[in-house]
Each structure stands twice: as structure tokens, then as C-alpha cells.
C-alpha positions as CSV (number, residue, x, y, z in Angstrom):
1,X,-6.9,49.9,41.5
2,X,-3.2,50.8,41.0
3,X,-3.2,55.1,40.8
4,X,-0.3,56.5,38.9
5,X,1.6,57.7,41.9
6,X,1.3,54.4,43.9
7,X,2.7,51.9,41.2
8,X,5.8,50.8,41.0
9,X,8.2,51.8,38.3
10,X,9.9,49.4,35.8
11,X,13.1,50.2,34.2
12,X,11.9,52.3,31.4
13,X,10.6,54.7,33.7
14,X,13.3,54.4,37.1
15,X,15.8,55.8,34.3
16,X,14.3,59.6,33.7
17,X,13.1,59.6,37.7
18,X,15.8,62.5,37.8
19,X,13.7,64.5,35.3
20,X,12.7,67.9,36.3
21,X,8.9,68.7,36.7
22,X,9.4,72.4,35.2
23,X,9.4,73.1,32.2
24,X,8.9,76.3,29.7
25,X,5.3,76.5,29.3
26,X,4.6,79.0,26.2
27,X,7.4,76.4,24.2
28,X,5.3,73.6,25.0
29,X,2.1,74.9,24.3
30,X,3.6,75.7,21.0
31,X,5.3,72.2,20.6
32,X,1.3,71.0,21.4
33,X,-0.5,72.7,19.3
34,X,1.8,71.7,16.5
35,X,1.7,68.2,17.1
36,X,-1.3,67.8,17.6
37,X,-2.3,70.0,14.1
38,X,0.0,67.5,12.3
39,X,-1.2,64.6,13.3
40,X,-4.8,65.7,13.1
41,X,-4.3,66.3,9.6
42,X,-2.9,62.8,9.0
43,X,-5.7,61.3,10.4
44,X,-8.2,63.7,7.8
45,X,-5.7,62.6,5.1
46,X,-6.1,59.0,6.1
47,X,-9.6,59.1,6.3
48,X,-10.3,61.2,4.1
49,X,-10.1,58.6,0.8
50,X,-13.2,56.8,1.5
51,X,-15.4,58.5,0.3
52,X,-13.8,59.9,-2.9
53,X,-12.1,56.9,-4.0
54,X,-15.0,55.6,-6.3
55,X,-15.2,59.0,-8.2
56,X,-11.6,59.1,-8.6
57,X,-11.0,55.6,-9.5
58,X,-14.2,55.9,-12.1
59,X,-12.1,58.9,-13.3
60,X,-8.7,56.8,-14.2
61,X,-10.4,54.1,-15.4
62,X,-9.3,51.9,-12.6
63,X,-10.6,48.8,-11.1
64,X,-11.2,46.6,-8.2
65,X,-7.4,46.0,-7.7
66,X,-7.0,49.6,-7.8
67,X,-9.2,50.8,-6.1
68,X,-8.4,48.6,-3.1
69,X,-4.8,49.7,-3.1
70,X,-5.5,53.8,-3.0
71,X,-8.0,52.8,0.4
72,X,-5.0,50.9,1.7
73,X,-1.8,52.3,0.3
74,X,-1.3,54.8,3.0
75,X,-1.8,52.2,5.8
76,X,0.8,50.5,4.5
77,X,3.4,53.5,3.7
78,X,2.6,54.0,7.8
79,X,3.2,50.3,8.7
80,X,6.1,50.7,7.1
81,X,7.8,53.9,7.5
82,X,6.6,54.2,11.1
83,X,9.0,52.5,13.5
84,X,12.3,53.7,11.4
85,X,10.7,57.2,11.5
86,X,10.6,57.5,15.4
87,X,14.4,55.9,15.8
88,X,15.3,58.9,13.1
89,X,13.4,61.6,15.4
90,X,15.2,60.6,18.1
91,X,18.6,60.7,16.6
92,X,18.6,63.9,14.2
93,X,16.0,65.8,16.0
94,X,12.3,65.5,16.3
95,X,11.2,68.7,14.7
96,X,13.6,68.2,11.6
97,X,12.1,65.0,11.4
98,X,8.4,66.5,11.1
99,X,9.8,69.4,9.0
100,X,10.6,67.0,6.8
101,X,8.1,64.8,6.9
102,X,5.3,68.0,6.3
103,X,7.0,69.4,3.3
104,X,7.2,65.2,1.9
105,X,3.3,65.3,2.5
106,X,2.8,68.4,0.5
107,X,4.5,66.7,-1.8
108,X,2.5,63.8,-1.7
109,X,-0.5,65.1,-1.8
110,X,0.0,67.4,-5.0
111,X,1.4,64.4,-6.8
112,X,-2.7,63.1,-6.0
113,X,-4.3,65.7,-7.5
114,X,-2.3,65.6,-10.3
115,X,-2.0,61.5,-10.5
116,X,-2.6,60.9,-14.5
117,X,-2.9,57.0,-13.2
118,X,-4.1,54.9,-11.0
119,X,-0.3,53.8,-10.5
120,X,0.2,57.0,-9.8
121,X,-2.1,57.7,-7.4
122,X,-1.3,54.2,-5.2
123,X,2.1,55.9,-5.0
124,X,1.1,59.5,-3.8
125,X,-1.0,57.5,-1.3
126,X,2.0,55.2,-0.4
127,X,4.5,58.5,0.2
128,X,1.2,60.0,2.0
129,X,1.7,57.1,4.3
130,X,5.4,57.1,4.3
131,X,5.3,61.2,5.3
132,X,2.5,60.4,7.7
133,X,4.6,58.1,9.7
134,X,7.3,60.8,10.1
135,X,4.9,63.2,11.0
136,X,2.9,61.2,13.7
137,X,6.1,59.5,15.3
138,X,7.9,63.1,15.7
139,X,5.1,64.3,16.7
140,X,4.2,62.3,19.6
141,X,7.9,61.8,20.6
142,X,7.6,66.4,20.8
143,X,5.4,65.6,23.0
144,X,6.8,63.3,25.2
145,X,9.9,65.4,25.4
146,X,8.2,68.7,26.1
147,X,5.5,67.6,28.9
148,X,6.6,65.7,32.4
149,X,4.8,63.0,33.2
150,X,2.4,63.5,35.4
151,X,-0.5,65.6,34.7
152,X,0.8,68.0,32.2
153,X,1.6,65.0,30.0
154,X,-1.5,63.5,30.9
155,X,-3.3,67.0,29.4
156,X,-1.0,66.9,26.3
157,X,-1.4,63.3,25.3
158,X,-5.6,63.6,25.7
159,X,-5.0,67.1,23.6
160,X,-3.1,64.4,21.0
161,X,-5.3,61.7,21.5
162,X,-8.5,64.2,20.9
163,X,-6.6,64.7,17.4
164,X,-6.8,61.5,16.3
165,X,-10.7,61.5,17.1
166,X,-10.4,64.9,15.3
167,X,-9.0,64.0,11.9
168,X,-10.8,60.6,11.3
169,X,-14.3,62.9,12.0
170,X,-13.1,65.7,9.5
171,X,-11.7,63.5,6.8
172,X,-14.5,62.0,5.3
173,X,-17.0,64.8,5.9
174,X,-14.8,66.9,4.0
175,X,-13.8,64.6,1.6
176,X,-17.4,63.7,0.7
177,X,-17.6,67.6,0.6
178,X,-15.2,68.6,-1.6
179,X,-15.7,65.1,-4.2
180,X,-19.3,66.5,-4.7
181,X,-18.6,70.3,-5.3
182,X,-15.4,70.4,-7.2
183,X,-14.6,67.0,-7.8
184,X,-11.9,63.9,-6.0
185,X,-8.8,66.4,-6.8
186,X,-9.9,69.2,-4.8
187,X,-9.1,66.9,-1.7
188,X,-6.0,66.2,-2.4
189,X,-5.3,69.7,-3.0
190,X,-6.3,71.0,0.4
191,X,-4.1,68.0,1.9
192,X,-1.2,69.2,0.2
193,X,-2.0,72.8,0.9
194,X,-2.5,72.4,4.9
195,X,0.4,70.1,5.3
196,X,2.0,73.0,3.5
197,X,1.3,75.6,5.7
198,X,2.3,73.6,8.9
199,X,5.9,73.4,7.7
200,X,6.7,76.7,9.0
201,X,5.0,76.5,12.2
202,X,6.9,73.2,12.5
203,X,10.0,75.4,11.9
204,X,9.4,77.4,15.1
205,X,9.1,74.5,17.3
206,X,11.7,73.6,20.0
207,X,14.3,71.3,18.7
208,X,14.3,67.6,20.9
209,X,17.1,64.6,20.7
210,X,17.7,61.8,22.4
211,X,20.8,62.9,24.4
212,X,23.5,60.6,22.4
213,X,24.0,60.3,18.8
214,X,23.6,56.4,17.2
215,X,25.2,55.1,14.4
216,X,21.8,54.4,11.8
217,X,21.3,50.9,12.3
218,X,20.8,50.4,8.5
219,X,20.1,46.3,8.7
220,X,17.5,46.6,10.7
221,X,16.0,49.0,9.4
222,X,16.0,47.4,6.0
223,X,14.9,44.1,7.8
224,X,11.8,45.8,9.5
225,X,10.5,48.2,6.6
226,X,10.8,45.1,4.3
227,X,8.7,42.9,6.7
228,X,5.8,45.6,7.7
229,X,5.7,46.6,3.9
230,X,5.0,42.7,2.7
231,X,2.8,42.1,5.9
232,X,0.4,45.1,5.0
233,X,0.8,44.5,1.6
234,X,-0.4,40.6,1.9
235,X,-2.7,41.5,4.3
236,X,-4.4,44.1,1.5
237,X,-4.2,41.2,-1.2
238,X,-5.9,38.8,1.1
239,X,-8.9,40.6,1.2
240,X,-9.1,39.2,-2.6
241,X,-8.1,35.7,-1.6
242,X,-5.8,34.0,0.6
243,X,-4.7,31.4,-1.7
244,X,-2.9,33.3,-4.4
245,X,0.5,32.9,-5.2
246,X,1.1,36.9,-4.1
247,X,-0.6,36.7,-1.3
248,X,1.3,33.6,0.0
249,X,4.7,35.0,-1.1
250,X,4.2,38.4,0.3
251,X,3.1,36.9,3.8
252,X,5.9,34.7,3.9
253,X,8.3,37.1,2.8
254,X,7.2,39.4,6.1
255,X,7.0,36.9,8.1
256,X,10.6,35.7,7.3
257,X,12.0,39.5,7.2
258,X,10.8,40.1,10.5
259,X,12.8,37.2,12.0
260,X,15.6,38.7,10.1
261,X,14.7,41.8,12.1
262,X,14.6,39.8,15.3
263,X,17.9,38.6,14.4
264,X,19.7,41.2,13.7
265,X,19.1,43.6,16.6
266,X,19.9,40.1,19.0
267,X,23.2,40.7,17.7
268,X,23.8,44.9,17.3
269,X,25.7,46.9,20.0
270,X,23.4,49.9,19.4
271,X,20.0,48.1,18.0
272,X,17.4,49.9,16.3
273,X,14.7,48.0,18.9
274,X,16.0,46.7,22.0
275,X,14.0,43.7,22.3
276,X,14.5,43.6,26.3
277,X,11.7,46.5,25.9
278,X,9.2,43.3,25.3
279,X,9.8,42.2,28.7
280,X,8.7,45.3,30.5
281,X,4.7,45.2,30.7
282,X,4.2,49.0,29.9
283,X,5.7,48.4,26.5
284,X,3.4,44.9,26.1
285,X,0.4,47.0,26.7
286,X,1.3,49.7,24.5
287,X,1.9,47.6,22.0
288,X,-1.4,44.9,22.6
289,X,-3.7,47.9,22.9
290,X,-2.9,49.6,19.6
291,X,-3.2,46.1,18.3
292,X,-6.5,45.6,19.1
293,X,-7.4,48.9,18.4
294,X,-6.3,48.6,14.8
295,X,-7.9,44.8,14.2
296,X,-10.9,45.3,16.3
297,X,-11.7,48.9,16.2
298,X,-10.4,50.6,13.2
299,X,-11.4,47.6,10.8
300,X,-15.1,47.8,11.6
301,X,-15.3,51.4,11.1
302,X,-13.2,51.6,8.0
303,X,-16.2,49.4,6.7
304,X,-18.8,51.1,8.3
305,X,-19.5,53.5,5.2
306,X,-19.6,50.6,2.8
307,X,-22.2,48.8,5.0
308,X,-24.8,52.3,4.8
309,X,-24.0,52.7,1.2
310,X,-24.4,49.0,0.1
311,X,-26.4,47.9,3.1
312,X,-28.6,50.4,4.2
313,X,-28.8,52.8,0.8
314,X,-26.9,55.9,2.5
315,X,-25.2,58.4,0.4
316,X,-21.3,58.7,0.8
317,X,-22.1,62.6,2.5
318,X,-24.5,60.9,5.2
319,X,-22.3,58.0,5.8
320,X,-19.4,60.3,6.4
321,X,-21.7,62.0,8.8
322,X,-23.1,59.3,11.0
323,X,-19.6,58.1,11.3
324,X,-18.7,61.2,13.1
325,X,-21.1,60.1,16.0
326,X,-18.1,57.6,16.8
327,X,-15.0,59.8,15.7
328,X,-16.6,63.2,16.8
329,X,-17.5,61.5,20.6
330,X,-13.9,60.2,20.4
331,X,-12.4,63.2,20.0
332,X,-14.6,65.2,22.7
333,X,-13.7,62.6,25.6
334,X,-10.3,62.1,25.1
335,X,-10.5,66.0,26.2
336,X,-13.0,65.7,28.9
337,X,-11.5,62.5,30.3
338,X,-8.5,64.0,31.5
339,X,-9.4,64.2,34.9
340,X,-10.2,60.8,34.9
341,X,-7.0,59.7,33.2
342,X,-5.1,61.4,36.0
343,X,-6.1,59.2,38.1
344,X,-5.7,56.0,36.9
345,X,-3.0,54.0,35.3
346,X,-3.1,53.9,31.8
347,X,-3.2,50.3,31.5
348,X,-6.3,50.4,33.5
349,X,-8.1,53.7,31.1
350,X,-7.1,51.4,28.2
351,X,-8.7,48.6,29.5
352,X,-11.5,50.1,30.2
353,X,-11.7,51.9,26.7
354,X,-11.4,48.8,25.0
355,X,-14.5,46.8,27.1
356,X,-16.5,49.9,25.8
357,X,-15.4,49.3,22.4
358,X,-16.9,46.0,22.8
359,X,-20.0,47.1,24.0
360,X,-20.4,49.8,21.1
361,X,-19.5,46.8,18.4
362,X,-22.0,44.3,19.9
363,X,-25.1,47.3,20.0
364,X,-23.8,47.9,16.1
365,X,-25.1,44.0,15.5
366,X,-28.8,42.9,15.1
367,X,-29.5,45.7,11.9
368,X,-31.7,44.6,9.4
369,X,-32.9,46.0,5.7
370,X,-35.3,48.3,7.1
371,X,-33.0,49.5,9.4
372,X,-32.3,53.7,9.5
373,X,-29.1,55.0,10.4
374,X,-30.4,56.4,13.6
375,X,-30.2,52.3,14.7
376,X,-26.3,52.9,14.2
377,X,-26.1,56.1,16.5
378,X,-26.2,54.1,19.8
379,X,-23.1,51.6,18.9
380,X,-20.6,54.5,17.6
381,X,-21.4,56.7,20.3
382,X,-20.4,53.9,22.9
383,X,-17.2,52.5,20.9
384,X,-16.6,56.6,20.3
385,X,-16.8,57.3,24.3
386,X,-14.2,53.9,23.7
387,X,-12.1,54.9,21.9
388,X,-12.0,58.4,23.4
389,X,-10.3,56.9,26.5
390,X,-8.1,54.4,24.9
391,X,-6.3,56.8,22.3
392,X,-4.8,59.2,24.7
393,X,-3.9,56.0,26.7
394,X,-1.7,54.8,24.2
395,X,-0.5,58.0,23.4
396,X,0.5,58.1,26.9
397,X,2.0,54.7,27.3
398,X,4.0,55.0,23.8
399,X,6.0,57.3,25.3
400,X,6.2,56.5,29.0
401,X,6.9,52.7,28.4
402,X,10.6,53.9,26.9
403,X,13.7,55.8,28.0
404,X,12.8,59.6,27.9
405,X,15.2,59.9,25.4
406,X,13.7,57.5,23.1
407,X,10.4,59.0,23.0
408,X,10.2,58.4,19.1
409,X,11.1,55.0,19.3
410,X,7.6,54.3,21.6
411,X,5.6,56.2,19.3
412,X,6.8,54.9,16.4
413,X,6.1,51.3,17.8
414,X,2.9,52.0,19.4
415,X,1.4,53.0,16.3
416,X,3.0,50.6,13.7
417,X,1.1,47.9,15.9
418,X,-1.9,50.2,15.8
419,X,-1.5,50.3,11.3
420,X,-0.7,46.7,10.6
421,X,-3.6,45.8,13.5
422,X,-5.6,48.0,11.1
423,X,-4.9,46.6,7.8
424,X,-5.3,42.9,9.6
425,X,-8.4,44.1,10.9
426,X,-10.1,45.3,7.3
427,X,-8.8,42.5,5.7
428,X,-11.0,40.6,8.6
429,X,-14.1,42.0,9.1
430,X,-14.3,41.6,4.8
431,X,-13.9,38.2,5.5
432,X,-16.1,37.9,8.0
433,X,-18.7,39.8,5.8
434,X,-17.7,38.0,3.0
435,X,-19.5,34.4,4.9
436,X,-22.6,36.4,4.6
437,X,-22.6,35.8,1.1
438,X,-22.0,38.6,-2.0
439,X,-21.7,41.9,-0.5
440,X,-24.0,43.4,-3.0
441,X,-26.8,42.1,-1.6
442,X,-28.0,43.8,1.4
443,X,-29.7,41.2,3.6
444,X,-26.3,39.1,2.8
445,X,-24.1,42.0,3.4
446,X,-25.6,42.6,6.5
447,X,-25.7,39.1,7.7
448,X,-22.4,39.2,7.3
449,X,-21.7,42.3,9.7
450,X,-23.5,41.2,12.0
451,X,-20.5,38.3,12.3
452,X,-17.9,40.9,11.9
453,X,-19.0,43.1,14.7
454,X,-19.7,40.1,17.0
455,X,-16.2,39.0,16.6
456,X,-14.8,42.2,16.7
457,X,-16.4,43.3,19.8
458,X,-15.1,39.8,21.3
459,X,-11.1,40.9,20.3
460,X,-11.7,44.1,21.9
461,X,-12.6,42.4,25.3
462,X,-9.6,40.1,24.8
463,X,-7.3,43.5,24.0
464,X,-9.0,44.8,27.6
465,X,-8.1,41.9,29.6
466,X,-4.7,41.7,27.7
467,X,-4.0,45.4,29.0
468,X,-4.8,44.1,32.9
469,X,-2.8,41.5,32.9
470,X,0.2,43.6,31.7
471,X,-1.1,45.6,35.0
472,X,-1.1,43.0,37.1
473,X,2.7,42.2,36.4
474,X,3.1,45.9,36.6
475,X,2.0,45.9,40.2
476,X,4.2,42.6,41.2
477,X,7.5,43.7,40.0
């Protein structure tokens, strides 16, 4: 096993060598708590739709359609804003950025709780998404800036990484909470109200830039919000069917705006995404592991409250609460694992995070009717112990497979792999549940998880050995 101090360094990293190890510790412990606040309370706004989003879909007359595009719509305002949002931080300064971005989420979410449509609604979840990707690439990239690498930003990404675990556990407990006592608007309400009250907290964090001001390259940023926007979108009509004319033309249209991308930033003096960064294996396995997080891990669970409703007969409160025995253990080791992540690369703390997902998603198989949801404890709490390690791995390598100065730019990657690997990876395990038969018939329904986690598990062992090969051309370079 590689250790952190023993491997060789690739270009990304040989370039901020120079960097001093001191730095102002009260600042950063500010610029951490922040972060990490913000992007907990993405993750709870993220999450915390499932559970509400049949009472407040009921109460605008909505249907199917809609009610698929409020669960989805921030995914896909993430997809798409994230990668742009990071190259911004960077360039006009990654707290203005997250000001920005937590005053737009306010916004967002008050527009929610006021939505007299469902139209409405899909867009205050889309700008949700949109403000979310500011606020989680900023975010990050403060992070990156303010802690050395080493073991300080080994401490400060597990901090992050436990806020992730965090705000997927709190969202749907709350929101499940608050839909039962005073209704699906209440929710929204508090979103806007805490993403209110962290705008002037993000006011009093030290100011970070990438050291030389770029001209906006507007192309390709058009090129690349166009292509994740179709992508997610297509991938959230699929789970309808694959053979409509939308469906088709949406995919195609990403498909075709992200060679535009490609194309583009081939020929820019200043790209938006230097595509050399695909060559270095730190990036590869930044990028592969949030992947296969998003397709392998965040699909199943996204669907895990619709299997114990439908499936097992479990109220929307319980199923928010069993789900915390993944999301709760997540966010409990990616703090106690820090030692552990000191130690080792964090290709090889991915890799091992993601073999553990595997095992989790295989124990989840085998459930049957008479099933309780104690038979569901064992699986989340190994996929949660998973995920724990590979969240602040990625967090880690987001920002350590990049320039220092380009902090943003890693986050902003990392974790627009991680939201079009999550919208891919719902619009798969419904189709893998879907072979079961109709999902409102619980033998079938469940027949058809079983599939989903079987396959999932196996993408999760693929994403692991993915992650050590990109070590093993780490170590021969």
C-alpha cells in the first residue's frame, strides 16, 4: 500500500509543492464550519423532498409527470450549474460565490412554499439545484484553499464529508416531520429560512481566488450546462420510457452538446476544463468514484423509502428513519475515520469504501413480504460505514487532483459526476425494479429490488477496482 507521503506526485500536485504548511487557524476553522453548514443544508434540502412530495403534489393537483420532476429537478439544476459554478468561485472569489449562491437558495426555497403550481414548484426545485451547486462547489473549493494538505485537510474534508452523511440523514426525518404537523410548505420554509441565516456567516468568511483573473469562457460554458441539463433531464424522462420522442431528443441533444464542449475547450487559450486533467489518474479517480457513488449508491437509496412504503407497508416518518441507519453511520465515520484516512491514499480509502458499498447493497437483497425493517438495518449500516469513507475521499481528491488555485474547478467536477451518476443511477434501479413487474405489487416490487441491489452492488465493486487502477498508474509515474 502506497501511504500519502511515499507516492509520487503528478503534475497537479508538483505545482503547489511550494505551499506553506501554516496557516491561520481561527480563519479556517471559521471558513469549516461554514462550508461544511452550507453544504449540509443542501444535502437536507436535497433529501428532504421525498417524503413530502406526495402531499404537496396531491395539494396542486399534480401528477405522475410532476411529481417525478419536483424529486428530480434539483439533481438536475446541480448537474447542471455545478461545473460552471466552481470555474466562477475560482475566478471572482469563492465566498462571493457562496454569498450568492445562499441568498439564490433563500430565494428558492420561499418561491416553494409559495409555488401556486406544480410548474412552479419544478422551477423553485430547479433554482434549488442551480443555488445548491454554487454553494457546494464554493464550498469545497474554501476548503481546499484554507487547509494544507496533509492532515489538516485530511480533518477538514472528513468534517465536509461527515456533512453530506449529515444532511441526507436530516432531510427526510425532518421533512416527514414537518409534512405531518404543519403541512409540505412548512419545509420549504425552514429551507429558505436557514439558507437565510448562513448568508451572513458566509459574509465573514475569508475571501479565496485563484491567483490570476480568466476571461469567462462563455462557449463552454453554454456547451456544458446545455449538455448536463438535457443528460439529467433525459435521464429523468427515461424512467417513463426510453422510446419517446423527448427522451431520445433530449439524450441526443447532451450527448451532442457535450462533444461541442469537448470541442471547444480543445481549441480555447484559457479553457473552462483543461482536458489534459483527464490524463492525470487523481483526477480519473475523482471523477470514477463520484460516478459510481451517484449510479450505484445514491440510486438505491433514493428508492429505498419507496420500497418500505410500497413494499414493505412503512410510513413515510419510519422510512425516513431507517434510512438514517445508512446516512446517520455515514456521517459518524467520515469523522471517526480520519485517522485512518491519514494514512492511506485516497484512491485506496475510496476503494475500499466503495467494496463496502457493495457488501451493504448485496445484504439489502433476499427481503421478502414478511420482511420488517429491522432485515434492512444490517445492509445500510455497511453501505453507511461505505459511504462514510468514500465521501471525504472524494472530497479530498476533488481538490487535490487540481492546481491549488483551481480548487473550485475539482469540486465542481467531482460532484457533477457524482449528480448525473445519481440521476443515471435512479433512472436504473427503476428499471431494474421495473422487470419485477408493476411496482404496486409488493412481492413484484420486491422481486424487482432484489435485481437492482444485486447490480448495484456489482457497479460499486467495479467503481472500487476502477479507483486502484487509477492507483496503480499513480504509483508508476
Amino acid at each position: 500500500m502506497i501511504t500519502e507521503n511515499a507516492r509520487p506526485a503528478p503534475f497537479a500536485l508538483r505545482r503547489r509543492s511550494n505551499a506553506s504548511t501554516s496557516f491561520d487557524s481561527e480563519s479556517s476553522a471559521r471558513t469549516l464550519a461554514v462550508a461544511a453548514s452550507a453544504t449540509l443544508l443542501v444535502l437536507a434540502i436535497f433529501s428532504a423532498v421525498v417524503p413530502d412530495v406526495r402531499d404537496s403534489i396531491r395539494s396542486l393537483h399534480g401528477g405522475i409527470s410532476g411529481q417525478t420532476w419536483v424529486l428530480s429537478g434539483m439533481s438536475m439544476g446541480m448537474a447542471a450549474a455545478l461545473l460552471t459554478a466552481g470555474v466562477l468561485a475560482d475566478d471572482l472569489g469563492r465566498r462571493r460565490v457562496l454569498v450568492w449562491s445562499t441568498a439564490l437558495l433563500a430565494i428558492a426555497g420561499a418561491i416553494g412554499a409559495l409555488a401556486p403550481t406544480v410548474g412552479v414548484l419544478v422551477a423553485a426545485r430547479l433554482l434549488q439545484g442551480a443555488a445548491g451547486a454554487g454553494v457546494v462547489a464554493s464550498s469545497l473549493g474554501l476548503i481546499g484553499h484554507a487547509f494544507p494538505a496533509g492532515a489538516p485537510r485530511t480533518f477538514a474534508t472528513s468534517v465536509w464529508g461527515a456533512a453530506v452523511g449529515g444532511g441526507i440523514a436530516l432531510g427526510p426525518v425532518l421533512g416527514a416531520s414537518l409534512t405531518t404537523s404543519l403541512g409540505w410548505r412548512s419545509s420549504y420554509w425552514l429551507q429558505a429560512l436557514g439558507a437565510a441565516l448562513l448568508v451572513p456567516a458566509a459574509i465573514a468568511v475569508a475571501e479565496s481566488r485563484s491567483g490570476e483573473r480568466r476571461r469567462l469562457d462563455l462557449p463552454g460554458a453554454i456547451a456544458l450546462t446545455s449538455a448536463m441539463a438535457a443528460l439529467t433531464a433525459g435521464l429523468i424522462e427515461g424512467r417513463t420510457s426510453w422510446t419517446t420522442p423527448l427522451t431520445i431528443a433530449l439524450l441526443t441533444t447532451g450527448l451532442l452538446s457535450l462533444g461541442l464542449f469537448a470541442a471547444i475547450e480543445l481549441r480555447r487559450r484559457e479553457p473552462m476544463l483543461d482536458l489534459r486533467l483527464f490524463r492525470q489518474p487523481l483526477f480519473m479517480a475523482s471523477l470514477s468514484g463520484a460516478l459510481f457513488i451517484g449510479l450505484a449508491v445514491i440510486g438505491v437509496m433514493s428508492f429505498s423509502p419507496t420500497l418500505m412504503e410500497r413494499g414493505m407497508g412503512i410510513s413515510p416518518i419510519d422510512s425516513a428513519l431507517v434510512l438514517t441507519a445508512w446516512s446517520a453511520t455515514s456521517m459518524v465515520v467520515a469523522v471517526l475515520a480520519r485517522r485512518l484516512l491519514g494514512r492511506i491514499h485516497s484512491y485506496a480509502s475510496l476503494a475500499i469504501g466503495l467494496a463496502l458499498c457493495a457488501i451493504g447493497e448485496f445484504a439489502l437483497s433476499g427481503l421478502g413480504t414478511g420482511s420488517s425493517w429491522a432485515a434492512l438495518i444490517p445492509g445500510l449500516a455497511i453501505a453507511g460505514i461505505g459511504s462514510g469513507l468514500a465521501n471525504p475521499s472524494l472530497g479530498r481528491l476533488a481538490v487535490e487532483s487540481v492546481p491549488r488555485e483551481r480548487a473550485g474547478l475539482g469540486s465542481g467536477s467531482n460532484n457533477t459526476a457524482r449528480y448525473v451518476g445519481g440521476a443515471a443511477g435512479v433512472a436504473l434501479v427503476v428499471l431494474l425494479v421495473s422487470t419485477g413487474g408493476s411496482a404496486d405489487a409488493p412481492h413484484q416490487l420486491l422481486s424487482g429490488w432484489d435485481l437492482a441491489t444485486i447490480v448495484c452492488g456489482a457497479l460499486c465493486l467495479l467503481g472500487a477496482l476502477i479507483a486502484v487502477w487509477c492507483g496503480r498508474a499513480l504509483a508508476v509515474r
